[in-house]
C-alpha positions as CSV (number, residue, x, y, z in Angstrom):
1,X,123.6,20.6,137.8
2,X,126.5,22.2,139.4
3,X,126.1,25.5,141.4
4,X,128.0,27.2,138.5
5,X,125.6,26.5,135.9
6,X,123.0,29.5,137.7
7,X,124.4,32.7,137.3
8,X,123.6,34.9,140.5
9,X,120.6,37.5,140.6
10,X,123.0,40.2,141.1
11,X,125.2,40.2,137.6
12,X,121.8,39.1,135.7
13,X,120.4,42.6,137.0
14,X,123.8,44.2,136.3
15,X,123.6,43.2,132.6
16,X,120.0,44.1,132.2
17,X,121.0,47.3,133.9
18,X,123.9,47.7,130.5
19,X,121.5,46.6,128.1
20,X,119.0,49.6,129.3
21,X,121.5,52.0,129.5
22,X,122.9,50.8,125.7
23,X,119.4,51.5,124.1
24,X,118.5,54.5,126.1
25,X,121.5,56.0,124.5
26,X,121.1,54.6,121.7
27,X,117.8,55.8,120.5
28,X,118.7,59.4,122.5
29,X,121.9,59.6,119.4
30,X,119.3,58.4,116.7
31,X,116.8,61.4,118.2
32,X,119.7,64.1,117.8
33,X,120.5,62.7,114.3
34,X,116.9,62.7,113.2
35,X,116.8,66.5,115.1
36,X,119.8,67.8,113.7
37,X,118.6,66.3,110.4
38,X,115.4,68.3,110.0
39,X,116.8,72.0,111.5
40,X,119.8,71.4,108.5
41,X,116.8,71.0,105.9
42,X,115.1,73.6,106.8
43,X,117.8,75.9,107.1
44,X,118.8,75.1,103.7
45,X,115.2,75.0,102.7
46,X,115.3,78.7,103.8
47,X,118.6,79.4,102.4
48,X,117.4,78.2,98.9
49,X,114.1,80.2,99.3
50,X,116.0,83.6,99.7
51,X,118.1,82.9,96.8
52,X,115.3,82.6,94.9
53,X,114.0,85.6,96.1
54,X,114.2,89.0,93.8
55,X,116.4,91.7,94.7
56,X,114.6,94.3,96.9
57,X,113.2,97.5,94.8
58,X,115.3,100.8,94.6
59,X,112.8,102.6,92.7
60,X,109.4,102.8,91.6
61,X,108.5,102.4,88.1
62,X,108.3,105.4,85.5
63,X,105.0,107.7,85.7
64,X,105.5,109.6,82.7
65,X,102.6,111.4,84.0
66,X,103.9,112.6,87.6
67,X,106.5,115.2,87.7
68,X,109.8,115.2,89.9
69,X,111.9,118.2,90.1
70,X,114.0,117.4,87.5
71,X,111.6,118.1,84.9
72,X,110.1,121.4,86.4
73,X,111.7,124.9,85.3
74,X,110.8,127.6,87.9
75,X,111.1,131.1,87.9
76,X,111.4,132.9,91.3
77,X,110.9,136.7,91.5
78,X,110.9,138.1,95.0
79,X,107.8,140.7,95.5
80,X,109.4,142.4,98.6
81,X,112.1,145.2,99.1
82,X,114.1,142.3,101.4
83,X,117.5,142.0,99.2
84,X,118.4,138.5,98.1
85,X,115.0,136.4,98.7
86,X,114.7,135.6,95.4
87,X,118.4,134.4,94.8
88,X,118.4,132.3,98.3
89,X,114.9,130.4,97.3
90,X,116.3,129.8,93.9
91,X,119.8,128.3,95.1
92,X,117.3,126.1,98.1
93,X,114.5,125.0,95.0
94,X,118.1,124.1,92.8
95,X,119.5,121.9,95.7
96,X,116.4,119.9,95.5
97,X,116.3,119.3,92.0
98,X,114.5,121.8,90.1
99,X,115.8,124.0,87.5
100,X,116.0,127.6,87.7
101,X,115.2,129.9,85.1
102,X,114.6,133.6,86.0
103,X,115.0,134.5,89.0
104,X,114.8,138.8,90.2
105,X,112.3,141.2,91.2
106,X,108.6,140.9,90.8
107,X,107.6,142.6,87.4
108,X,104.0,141.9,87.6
109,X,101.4,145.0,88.8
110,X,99.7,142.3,91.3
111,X,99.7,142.9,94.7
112,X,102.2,141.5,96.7
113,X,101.6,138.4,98.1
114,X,101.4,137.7,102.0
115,X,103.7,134.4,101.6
116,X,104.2,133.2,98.2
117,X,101.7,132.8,94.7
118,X,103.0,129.8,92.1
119,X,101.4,130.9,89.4
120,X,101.0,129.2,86.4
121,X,98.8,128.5,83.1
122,X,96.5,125.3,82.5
123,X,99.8,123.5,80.6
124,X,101.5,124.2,83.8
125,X,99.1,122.8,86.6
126,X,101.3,119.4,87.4
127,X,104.4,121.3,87.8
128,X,102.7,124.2,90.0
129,X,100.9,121.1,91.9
130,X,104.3,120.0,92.8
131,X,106.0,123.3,93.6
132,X,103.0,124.3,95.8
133,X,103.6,120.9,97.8
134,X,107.2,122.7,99.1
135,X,106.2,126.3,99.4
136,X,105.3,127.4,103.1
137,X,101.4,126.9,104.3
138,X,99.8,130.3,103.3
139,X,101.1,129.9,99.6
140,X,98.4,130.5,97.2
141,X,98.1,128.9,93.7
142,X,97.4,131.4,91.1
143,X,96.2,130.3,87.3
144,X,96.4,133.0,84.8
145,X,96.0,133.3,81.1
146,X,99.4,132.3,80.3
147,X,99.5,129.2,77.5
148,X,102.6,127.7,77.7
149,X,103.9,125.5,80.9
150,X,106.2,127.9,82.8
151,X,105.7,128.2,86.6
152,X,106.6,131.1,88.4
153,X,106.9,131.5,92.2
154,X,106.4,135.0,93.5
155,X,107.6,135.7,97.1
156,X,105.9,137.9,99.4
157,X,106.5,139.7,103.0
158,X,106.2,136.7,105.1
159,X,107.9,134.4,103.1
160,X,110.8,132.2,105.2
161,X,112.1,128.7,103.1
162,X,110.6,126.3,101.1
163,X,109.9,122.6,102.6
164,X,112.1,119.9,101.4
165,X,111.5,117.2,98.6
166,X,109.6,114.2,99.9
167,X,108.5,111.5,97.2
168,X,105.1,111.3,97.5
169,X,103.1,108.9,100.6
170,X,106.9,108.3,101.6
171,X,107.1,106.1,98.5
172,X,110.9,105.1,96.6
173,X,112.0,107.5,94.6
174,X,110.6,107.1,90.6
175,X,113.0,105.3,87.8
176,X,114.8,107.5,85.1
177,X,112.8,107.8,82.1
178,X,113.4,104.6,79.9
179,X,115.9,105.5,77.1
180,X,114.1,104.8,73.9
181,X,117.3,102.1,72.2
């Protein structure tokens, strides 16, 4: 055999040496495939899964028993000699909703109240639950005689604002009544 036939140690080991590096690379791109193959299904896995998801609520559904401000007449009288108390609680309840009836001076021969009285008749309880949940702490809740479902809030000496609106336990607001079609 002639000497050219053997291939010297040093270019076997160099080809060895490509063949390595040729795999290694190799199955390092099929690894990133495979990687950037599974992150792309499961972001469109997610992607799909959030379409399919319904539409975060806005409201709460209809309680035709629970009463909002909308549906609550009041009528303020103040019970004190301070000028405008009755008008300025009046315009404050308005802003948040309720309606106003009567408002004035205190016709009644009860005493005058400390803070505030709601008072109301048995067909009045809900609304005078709900009006008592904005009047100032020392309010008192007064049921009469009176049989139909007017609420009245009488103001007294140490009477300073009402509290604001809060949908009750910090809950969305209620839906509008369905319309009957």
């Amino acid at each position: 055999m002639s000497e050219y036939a053997d291939e010297a140690p040093v270019s076997v080991e160099a080809r060895r040496r490509r063949r390595r590096a040729v795999v290694v690379i190799g199955v390092v791109l099929l690894g990133l495939f495979f990687a950037f193959w599974y992150a792309l299904s499961y972001y469109r896995a997610d992607e799909q899964a959030r379409a399919n998801r319904p539409p975060a609520a806005t409201c709460r559904p209809y309680d035709p028993d629970e009463r909002v401000p909308g549906q609550v007449t009041v009528n303020v009288y103040n019970a004190t000699n301070r000028p405008n108390l009755a008008s300025r609680t009046a315009q404050q309840l308005e802003k948040q909703g309720f309606v106003i009836g009567k408002v004035g001076n205190d016709t009644s021969t009860r005493k005058t109240p400390a803070v505030a009285e709601v008072r109301y008749g048995e067909a009045g309880r809900a609304d005078a639950t709900l009006l008592m949940s904005l009047m100032p702490k020392g309010a008192k809740p007064v049921l009469d005689e009176r049989t139909d479902g007017s609420v009245e809030v009488a103001l007294g000496t140490k009477f300073t604002t009402v509290r604001p609106y809060v949908a009750p336990s910090g809950q969305l607001p209620m839906c509008p009544e369905p319309s009957a079609s």
